[in-house]
N, C-alpha and C positions, 0 to 999 in steps of 0.2 A: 837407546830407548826406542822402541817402536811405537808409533804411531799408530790411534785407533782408525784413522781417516783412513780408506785407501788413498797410496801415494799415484797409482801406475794414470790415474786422469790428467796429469799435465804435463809427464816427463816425457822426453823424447829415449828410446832404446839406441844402443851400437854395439852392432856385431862385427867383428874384420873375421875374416878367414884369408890366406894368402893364395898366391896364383898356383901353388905346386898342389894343391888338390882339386877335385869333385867334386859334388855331391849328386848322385845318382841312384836313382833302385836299382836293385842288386837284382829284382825280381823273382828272389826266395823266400827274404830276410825284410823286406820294405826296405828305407834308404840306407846308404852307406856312405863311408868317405874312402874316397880310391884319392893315389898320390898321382900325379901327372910328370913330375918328375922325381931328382935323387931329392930326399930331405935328410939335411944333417941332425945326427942326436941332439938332443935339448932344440934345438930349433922349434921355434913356437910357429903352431898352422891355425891356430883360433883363438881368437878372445871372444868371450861374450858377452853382451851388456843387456839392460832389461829391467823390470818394473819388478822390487827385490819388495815380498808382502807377506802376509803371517797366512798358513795354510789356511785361514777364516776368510783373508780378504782373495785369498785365491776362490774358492767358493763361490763367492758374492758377482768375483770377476767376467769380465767380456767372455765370451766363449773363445775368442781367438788370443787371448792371453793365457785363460787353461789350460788349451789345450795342448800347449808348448811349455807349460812351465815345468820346469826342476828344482829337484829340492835341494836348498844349499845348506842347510840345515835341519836339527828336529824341528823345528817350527817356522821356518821361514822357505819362503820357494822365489824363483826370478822365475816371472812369464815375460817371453821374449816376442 
């Protein structure tokens, strides 16, 4: 069930990325993710965590939560 409240006011976000990447501008393309060293198949380089809201309350939202957010659904997006 979602919630009409926006949620992302009192959660804290977590993102991990691991040490075997960047993140740098590419200076083409805007940023990129370059590997720093070998990474095995399946090997996970990022999880993301974040303030998960209906594209309404993304709308409504801080400028710096829109402006990062992604859609994880038809109607849902995490601003990180």
């Amino acid at each position: 069930m979602i919630k009409t409240e926006p949620t992302y006011k009192s959660k804290r976000t977590f993102s991990w990325t691991t040490d075997k990447i960047i993140v740098k501008d590419t200076e083409k393309y805007g940023m990129g993710v370059f590997a720093k060293e070998k990474i095995k198949k399946n090997e996970k380089i990022a999880m993301f965590g974040g303030y998960v809201m209906t594209r309404k309350e993304e709308e409504e939202a801080p400028s710096d939560l829109y402006d990062n957010a992604m859609q994880i659904d038809d109607n849902l997006v995490m601003g990180t």
